[in-house]
Backbone as numpy.savetxt, mean C-alpha at the origin, in Angstrom:
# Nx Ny Nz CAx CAy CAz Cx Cy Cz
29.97 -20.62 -20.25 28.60 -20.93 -19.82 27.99 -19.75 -19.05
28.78 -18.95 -18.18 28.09 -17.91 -17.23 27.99 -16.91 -18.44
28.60 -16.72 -19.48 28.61 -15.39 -20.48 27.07 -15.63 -21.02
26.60 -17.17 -21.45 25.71 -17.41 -21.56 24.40 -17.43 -21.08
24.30 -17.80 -19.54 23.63 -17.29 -19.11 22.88 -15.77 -18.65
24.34 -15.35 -18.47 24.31 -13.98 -17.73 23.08 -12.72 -18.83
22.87 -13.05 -19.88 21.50 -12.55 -20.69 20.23 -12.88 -20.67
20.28 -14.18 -19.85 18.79 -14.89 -19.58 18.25 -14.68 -18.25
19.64 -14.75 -17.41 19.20 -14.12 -16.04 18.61 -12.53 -16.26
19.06 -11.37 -16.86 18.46 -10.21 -17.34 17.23 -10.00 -17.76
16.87 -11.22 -19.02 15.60 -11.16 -19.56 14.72 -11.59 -18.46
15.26 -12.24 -17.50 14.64 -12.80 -16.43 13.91 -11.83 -15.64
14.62 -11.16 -15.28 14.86 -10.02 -14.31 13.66 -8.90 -15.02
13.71 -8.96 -16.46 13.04 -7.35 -16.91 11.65 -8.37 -17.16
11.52 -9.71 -17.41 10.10 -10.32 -17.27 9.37 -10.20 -16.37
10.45 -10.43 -14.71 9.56 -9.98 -13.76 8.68 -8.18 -13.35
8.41 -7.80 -14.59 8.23 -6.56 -14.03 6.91 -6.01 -14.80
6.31 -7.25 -14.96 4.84 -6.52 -15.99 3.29 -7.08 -15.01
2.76 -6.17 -15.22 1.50 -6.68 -14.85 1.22 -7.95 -14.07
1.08 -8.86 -15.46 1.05 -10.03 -14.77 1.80 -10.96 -14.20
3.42 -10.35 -13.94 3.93 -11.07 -12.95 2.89 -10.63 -11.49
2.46 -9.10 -11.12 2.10 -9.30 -10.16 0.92 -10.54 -9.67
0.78 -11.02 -10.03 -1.13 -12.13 -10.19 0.11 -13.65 -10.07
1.12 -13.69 -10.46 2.45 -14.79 -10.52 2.90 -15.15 -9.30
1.84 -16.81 -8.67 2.45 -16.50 -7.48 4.19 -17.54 -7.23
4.73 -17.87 -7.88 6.27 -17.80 -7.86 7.35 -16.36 -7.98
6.77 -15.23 -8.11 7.26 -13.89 -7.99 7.59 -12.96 -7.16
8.62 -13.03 -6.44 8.75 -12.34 -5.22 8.03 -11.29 -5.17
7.74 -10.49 -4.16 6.91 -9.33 -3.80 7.94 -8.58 -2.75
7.80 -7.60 -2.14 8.78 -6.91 -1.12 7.04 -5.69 -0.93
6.51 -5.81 0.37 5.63 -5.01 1.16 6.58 -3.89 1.59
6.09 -2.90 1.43 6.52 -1.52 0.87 5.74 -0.35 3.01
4.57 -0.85 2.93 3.90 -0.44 3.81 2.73 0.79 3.74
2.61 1.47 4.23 1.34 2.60 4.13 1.82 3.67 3.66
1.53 4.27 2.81 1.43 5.84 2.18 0.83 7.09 2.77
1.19 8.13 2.93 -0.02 8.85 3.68 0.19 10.12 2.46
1.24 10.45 1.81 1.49 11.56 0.74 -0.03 12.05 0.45
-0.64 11.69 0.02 -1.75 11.75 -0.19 -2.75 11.85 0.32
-2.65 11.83 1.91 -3.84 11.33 2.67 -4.65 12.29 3.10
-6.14 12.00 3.72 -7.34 13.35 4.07 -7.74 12.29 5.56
-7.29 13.08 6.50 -7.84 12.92 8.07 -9.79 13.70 7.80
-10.68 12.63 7.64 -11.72 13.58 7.18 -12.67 13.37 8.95
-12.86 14.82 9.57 -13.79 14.44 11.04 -12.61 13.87 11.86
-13.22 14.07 12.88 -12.63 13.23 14.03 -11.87 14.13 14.62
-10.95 15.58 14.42 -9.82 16.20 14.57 -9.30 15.86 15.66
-10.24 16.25 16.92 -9.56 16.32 17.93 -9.61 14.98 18.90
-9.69 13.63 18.32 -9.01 12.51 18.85 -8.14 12.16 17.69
-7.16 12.47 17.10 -6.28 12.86 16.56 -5.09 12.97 17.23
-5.28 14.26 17.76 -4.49 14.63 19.20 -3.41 15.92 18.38
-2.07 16.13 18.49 -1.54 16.72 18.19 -0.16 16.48 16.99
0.64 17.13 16.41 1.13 17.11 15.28 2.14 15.38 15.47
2.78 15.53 16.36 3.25 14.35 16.97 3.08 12.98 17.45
1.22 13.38 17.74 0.51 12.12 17.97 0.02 11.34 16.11
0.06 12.37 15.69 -0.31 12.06 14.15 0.49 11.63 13.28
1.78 11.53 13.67 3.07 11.37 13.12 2.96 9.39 13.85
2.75 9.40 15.11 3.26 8.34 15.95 2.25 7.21 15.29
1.04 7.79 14.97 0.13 6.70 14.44 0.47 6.60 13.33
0.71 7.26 12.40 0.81 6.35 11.13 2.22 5.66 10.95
3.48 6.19 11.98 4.25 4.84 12.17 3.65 3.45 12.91
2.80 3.90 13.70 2.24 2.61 14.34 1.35 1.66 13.77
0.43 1.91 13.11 -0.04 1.84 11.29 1.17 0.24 10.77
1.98 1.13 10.65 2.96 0.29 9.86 3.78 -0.47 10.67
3.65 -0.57 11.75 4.14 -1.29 12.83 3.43 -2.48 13.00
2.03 -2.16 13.64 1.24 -3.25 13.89 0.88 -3.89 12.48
1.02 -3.70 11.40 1.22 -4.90 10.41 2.52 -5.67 10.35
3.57 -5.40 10.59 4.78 -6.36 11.08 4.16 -7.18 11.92
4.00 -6.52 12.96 3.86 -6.78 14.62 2.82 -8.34 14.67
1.61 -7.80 14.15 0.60 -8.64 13.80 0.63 -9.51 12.66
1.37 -10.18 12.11 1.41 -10.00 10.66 1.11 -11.87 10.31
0.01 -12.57 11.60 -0.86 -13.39 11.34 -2.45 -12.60 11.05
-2.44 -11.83 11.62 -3.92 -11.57 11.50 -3.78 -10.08 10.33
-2.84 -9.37 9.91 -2.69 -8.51 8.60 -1.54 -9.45 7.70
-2.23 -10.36 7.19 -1.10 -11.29 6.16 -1.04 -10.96 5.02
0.21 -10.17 5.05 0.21 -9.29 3.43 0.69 -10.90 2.29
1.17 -11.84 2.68 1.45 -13.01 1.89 0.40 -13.58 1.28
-0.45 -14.28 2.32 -1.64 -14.37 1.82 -2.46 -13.97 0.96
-2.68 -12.36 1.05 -3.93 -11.87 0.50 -3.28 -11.63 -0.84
-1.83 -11.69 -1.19 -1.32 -11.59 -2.46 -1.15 -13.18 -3.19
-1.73 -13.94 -2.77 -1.18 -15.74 -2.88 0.04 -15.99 -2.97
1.19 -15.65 -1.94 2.49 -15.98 -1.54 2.91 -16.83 -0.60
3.73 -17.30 -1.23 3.73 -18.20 0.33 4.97 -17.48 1.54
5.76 -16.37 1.05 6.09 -14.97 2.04 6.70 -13.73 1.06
6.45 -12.55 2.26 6.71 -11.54 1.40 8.17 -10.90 2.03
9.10 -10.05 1.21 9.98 -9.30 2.53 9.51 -8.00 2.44
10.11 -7.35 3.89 9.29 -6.47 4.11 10.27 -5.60 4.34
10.07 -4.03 3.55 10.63 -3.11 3.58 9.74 -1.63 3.94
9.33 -1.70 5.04 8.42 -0.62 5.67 9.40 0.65 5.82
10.67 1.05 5.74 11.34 2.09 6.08 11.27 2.52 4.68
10.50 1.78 3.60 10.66 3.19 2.40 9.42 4.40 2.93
8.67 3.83 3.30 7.20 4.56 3.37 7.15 5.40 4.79
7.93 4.92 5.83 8.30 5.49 7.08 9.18 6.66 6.65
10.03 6.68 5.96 11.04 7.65 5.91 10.48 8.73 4.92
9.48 8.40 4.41 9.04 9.44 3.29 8.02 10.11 3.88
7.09 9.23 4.81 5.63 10.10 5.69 6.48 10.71 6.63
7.81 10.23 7.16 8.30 11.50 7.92 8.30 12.96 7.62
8.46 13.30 6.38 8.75 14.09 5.73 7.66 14.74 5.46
6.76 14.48 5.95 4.98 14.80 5.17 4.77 16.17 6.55
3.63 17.20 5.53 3.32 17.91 6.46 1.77 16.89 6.85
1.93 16.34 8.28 0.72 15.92 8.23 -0.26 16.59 8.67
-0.29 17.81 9.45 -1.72 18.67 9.65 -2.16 19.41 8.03
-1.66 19.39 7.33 -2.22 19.79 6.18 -3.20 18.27 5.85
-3.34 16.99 6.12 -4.22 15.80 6.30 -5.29 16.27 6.59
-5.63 16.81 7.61 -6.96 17.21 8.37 -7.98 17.86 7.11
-9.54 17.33 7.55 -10.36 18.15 6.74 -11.97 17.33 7.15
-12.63 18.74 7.08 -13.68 18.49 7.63 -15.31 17.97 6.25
-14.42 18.29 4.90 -15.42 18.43 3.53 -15.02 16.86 3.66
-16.31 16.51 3.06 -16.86 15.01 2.44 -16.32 15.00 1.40
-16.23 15.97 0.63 -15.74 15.47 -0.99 -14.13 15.04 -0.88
-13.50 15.62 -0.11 -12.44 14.88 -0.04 -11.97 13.17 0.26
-13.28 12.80 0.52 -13.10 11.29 1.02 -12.49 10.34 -0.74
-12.55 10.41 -1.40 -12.79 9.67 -2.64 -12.23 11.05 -3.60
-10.82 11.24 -3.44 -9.97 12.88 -4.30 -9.08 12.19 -5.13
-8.51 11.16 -5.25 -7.48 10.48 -5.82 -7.50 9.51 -7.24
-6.84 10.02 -8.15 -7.16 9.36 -9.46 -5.92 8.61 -10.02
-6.13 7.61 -10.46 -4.63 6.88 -11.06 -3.28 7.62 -10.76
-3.73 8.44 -11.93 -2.19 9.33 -12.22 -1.96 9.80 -10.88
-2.85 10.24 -9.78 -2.06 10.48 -9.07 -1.16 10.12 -7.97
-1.50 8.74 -8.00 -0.78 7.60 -7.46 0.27 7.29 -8.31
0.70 7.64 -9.69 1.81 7.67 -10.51 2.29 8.54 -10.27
2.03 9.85 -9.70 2.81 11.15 -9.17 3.61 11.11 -7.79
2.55 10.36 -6.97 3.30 9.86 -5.61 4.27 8.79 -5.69
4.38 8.08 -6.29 5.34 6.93 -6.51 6.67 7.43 -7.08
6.33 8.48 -8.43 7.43 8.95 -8.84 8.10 9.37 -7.94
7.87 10.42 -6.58 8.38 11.12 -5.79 8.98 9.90 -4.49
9.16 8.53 -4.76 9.83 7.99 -3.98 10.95 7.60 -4.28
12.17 7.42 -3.26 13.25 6.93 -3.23 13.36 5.25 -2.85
13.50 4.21 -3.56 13.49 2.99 -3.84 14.83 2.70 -3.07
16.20 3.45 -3.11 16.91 3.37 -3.04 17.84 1.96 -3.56
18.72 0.72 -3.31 18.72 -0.05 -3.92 17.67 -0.97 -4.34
16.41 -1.44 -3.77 15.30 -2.04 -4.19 15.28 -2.34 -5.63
14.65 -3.61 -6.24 13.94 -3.50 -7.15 13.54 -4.67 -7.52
13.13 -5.06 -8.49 11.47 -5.98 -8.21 9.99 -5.13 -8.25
8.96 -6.19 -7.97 7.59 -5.64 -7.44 7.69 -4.91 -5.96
6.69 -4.05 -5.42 7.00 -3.65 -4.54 5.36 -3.58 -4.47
4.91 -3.56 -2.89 3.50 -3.22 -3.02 3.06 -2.17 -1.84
2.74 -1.66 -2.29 2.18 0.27 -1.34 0.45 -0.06 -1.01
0.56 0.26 0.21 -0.98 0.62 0.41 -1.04 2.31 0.14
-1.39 3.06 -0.87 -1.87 4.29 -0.55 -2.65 5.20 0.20
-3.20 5.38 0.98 -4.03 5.83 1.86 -4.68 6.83 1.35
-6.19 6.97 0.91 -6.57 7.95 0.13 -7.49 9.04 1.13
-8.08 8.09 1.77 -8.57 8.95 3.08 -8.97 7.69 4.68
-8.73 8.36 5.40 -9.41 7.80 6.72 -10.86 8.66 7.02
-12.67 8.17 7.00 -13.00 9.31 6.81 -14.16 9.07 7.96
-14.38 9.43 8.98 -15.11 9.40 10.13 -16.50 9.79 10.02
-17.24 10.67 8.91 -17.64 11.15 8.76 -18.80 10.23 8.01
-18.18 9.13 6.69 -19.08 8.23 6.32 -18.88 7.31 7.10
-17.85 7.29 8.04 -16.98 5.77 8.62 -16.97 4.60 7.75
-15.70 5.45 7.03 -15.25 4.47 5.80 -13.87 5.03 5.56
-12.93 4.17 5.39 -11.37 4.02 4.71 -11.17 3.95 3.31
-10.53 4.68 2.69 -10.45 4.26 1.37 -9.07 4.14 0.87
-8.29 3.26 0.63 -6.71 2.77 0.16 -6.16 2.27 -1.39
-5.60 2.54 -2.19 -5.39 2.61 -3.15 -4.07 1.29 -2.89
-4.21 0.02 -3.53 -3.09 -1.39 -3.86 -2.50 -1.11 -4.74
-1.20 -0.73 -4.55 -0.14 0.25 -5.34 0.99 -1.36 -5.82
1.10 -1.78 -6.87 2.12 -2.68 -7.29 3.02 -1.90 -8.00
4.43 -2.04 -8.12 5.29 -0.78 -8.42 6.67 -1.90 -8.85
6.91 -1.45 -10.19 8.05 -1.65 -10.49 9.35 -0.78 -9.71
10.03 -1.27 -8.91 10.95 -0.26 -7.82 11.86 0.07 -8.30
12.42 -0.66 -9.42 13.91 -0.34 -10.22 13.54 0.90 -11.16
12.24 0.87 -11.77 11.88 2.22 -12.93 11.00 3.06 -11.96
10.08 2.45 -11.49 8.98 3.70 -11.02 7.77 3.01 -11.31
7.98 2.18 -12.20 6.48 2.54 -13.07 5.21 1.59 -11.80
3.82 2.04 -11.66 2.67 1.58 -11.50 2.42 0.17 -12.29
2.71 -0.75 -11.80 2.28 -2.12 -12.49 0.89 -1.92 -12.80
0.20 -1.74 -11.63 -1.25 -1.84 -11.63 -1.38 -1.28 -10.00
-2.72 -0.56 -9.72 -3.45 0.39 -8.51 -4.73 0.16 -8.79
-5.59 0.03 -7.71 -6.71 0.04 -7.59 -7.21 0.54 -6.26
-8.16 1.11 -5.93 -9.10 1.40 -4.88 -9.80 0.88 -4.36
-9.60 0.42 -2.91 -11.08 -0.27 -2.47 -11.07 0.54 -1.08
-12.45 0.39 -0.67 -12.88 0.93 0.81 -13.66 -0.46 1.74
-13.41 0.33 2.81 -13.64 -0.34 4.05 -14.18 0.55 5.34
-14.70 0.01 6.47 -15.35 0.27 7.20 -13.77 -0.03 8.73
-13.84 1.21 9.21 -12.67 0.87 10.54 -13.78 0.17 11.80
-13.26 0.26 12.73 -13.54 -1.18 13.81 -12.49 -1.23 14.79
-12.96 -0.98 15.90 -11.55 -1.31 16.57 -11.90 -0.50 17.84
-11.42 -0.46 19.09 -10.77 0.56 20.41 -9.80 1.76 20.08
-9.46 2.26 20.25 -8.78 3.39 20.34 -8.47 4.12 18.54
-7.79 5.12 18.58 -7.45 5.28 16.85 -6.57 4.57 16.48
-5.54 4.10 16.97 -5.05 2.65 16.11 -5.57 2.02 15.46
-6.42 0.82 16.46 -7.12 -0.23 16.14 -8.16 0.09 15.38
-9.15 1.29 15.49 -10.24 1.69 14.84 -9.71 1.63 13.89
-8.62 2.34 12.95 -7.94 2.75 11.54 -7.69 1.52 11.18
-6.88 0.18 11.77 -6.26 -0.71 11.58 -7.62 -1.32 10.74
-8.41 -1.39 11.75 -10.04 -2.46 11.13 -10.05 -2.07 9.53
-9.89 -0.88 9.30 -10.69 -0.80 7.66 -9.48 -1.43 7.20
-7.83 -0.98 7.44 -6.87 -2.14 6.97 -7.35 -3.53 6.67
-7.57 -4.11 7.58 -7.56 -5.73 8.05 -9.12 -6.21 7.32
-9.59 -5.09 7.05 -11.16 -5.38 6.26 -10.50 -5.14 4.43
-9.78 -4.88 4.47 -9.51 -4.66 3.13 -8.52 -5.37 2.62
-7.59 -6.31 3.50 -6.95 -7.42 3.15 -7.89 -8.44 2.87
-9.20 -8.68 4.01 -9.81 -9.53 3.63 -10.55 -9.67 2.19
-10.75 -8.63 1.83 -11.68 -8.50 0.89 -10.86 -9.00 -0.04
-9.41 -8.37 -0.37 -8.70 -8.95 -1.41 -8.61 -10.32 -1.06
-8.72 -10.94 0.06 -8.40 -12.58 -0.20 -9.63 -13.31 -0.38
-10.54 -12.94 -0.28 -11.63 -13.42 -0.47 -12.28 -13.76 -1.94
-12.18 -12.39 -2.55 -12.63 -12.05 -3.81 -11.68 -10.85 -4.67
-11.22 -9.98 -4.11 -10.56 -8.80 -4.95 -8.95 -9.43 -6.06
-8.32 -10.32 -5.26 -7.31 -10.40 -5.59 -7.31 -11.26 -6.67
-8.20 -12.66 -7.01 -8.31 -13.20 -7.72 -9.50 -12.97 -8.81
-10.21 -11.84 -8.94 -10.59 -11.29 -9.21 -9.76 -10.25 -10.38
-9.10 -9.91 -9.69 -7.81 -8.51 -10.42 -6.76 -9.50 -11.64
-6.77 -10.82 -10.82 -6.39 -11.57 -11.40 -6.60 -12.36 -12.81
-7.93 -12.81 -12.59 -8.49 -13.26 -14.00 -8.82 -12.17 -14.76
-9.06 -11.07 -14.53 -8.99 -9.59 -15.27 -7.48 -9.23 -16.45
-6.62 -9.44 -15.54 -5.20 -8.82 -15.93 -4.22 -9.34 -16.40
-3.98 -11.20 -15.60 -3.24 -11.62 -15.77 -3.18 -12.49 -17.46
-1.33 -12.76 -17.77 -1.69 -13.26 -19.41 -0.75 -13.84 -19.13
-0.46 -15.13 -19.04 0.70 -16.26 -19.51 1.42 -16.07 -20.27
């Protein structure tokens, strides 16, 4: 009987990994956390602070969504009823980031990021045992300048690599200090997906 099964549990396993499992809300998920590989600090430089202070916020970024994680409900805004959370893939990889190369004072950089290249950044991660859906906020810019956020919803097959599905949305930050200010366009862009984006992406993509 287990010889028998043991091929259905597999097909099982490689079903969960298309598109529209992500929109599937019986489908585990695993929150991945913030991306910065990619990211454009646009204005603002010098409340920023220094190479270290820039490092500390975007772990803190990914902190205060644990931390908070009634009022940033990554479950929710995906229709889950919970997610697990693996924030040390995305911590251990922005360690690694030169982040003063982030900084920039041009507008056109606010809105620089195209599919593929969110298939380029993903490739370059280590999943390590993981696998399943996985979901990445990309960070495409923080941009002071229009005072607007723009984040790329990264769904990721973790066992291959592949981009289930990414999309872009922007938001407006809000908040006291640069934490909280950055956090707002976050917490504005969960909402949006629970409101309208997510079920939305949904009747778009998803196929029974």
């Amino acid at each position: 009987m287990l010889i028998l099964l043991y091929p259905l549990l597999l097909a099982s396993s490689a079903i969960a990994q298309t598109k529209s499992d992500v929109f599937r809300k019986d489908v585990a998920v695993t929150w991945l956390g913030l991306d910065f590989t990619s990211a454009k600090l646009i204005g603002d430089r010098e409340r920023f602070g220094s190479e270290s202070d820039v490092r500390h916020l975007i772990d803190a970024w990914n902190e205060l969504i644990l931390k908070e994680a009634d009022k940033f409900d990554i479950a929710k805004t995906i229709d889950r009823v919970k997610v697990e959370n693996a924030v040390q893939i995305t911590n251990e990889h922005n360690a690694e980031l030169d982040v003063m190369s982030m900084f920039s004072e041009n507008e056109g950089d606010y809105l620089h990021i195209k599919t593929s290249d969110v298939e380029e950044i993903i490739s370059g991660y280590d999943f390590s045992d993981l696998s399943g859906i996985g979901l990445m906020f990309n960070v495409e810019s923080f941009n002071k300048l229009n005072v607007e956020g723009s984040i790329w919803i990264t769904f990721i097959n973790m066992g291959t690599k592949e981009v289930l599905f990414t999309e872009r949305l922007v938001a407006p930050p809000g908040g006291a200090g640069m934490r909280n200010y950055w956090a707002g366009c976050i917490h504005d862009i969960l909402v949006k997906m629970q409101k309208k984006e997510f079920e939305m992406w949904r009747k778009k993509h998803y196929r029974p």
